[in-house]
C-alpha positions as CSV (number, residue, x, y, z in Angstrom):
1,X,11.1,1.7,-5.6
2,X,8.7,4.1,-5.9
3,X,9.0,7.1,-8.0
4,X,8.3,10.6,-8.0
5,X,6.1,10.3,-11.3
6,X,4.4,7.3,-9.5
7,X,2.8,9.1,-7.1
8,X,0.1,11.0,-8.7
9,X,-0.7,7.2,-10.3
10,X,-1.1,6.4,-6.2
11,X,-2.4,9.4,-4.6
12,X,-5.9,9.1,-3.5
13,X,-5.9,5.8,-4.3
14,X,-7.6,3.2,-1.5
15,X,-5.2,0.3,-1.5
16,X,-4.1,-2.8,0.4
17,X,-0.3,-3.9,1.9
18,X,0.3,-6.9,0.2
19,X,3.8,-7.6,1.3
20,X,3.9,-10.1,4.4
21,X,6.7,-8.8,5.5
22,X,5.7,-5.3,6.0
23,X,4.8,-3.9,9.4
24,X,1.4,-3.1,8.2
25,X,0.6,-6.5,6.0
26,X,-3.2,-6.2,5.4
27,X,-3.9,-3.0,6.4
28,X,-6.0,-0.8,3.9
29,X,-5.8,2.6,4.0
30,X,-5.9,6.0,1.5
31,X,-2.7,7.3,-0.1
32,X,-2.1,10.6,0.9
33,X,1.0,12.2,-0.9
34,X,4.2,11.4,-1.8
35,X,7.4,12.1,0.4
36,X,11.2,12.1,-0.1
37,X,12.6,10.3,2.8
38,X,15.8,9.3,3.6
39,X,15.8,6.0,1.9
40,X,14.0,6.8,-1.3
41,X,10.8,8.6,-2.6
42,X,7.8,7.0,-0.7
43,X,3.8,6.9,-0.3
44,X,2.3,8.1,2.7
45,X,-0.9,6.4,3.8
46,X,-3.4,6.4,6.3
47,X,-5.0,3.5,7.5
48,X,-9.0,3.6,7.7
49,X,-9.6,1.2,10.6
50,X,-6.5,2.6,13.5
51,X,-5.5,6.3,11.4
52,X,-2.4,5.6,11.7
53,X,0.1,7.6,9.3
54,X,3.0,5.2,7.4
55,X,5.0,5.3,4.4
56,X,5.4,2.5,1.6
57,X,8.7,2.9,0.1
58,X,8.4,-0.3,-2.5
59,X,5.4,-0.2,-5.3
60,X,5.1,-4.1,-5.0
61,X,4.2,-3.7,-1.3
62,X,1.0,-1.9,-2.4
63,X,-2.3,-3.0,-5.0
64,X,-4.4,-0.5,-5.1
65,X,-8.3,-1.3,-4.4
66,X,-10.5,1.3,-5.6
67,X,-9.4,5.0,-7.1
């Protein structure tokens, strides 16, 4: 679970989804900010190749590439 103190270690941050099982597996993109949602405190980031906007809820879904 991601944190509220965790995000500024994240934010603006390039990094990779490293979890299979997540709908965006692969995909690299730039954190943006942090958001409270309604299941937990998560990372919003943007993907560079399609733009698209998605949350990571889960630290260990993320490894962060370049800062």
């Amino acid at each position: 679970m991601i944190t509220h103190q965790k995000v500024a270690y994240y934010q603006g941050s390039e990094v990779r989804i490293v979890n299979s099982k997540h709908q965006h597996f692969n995909a690299v993109g730039n954190v943006l900010r942090g958001e409270q949602t309604p299941m937990g405190y998560g990372l919003v980031v943007k993907r560079f190749d399609t733009q698209e906007i998605f949350f990571v809820l889960d630290e260990n879904d993320v490894k962060v590439t370049k800062r």
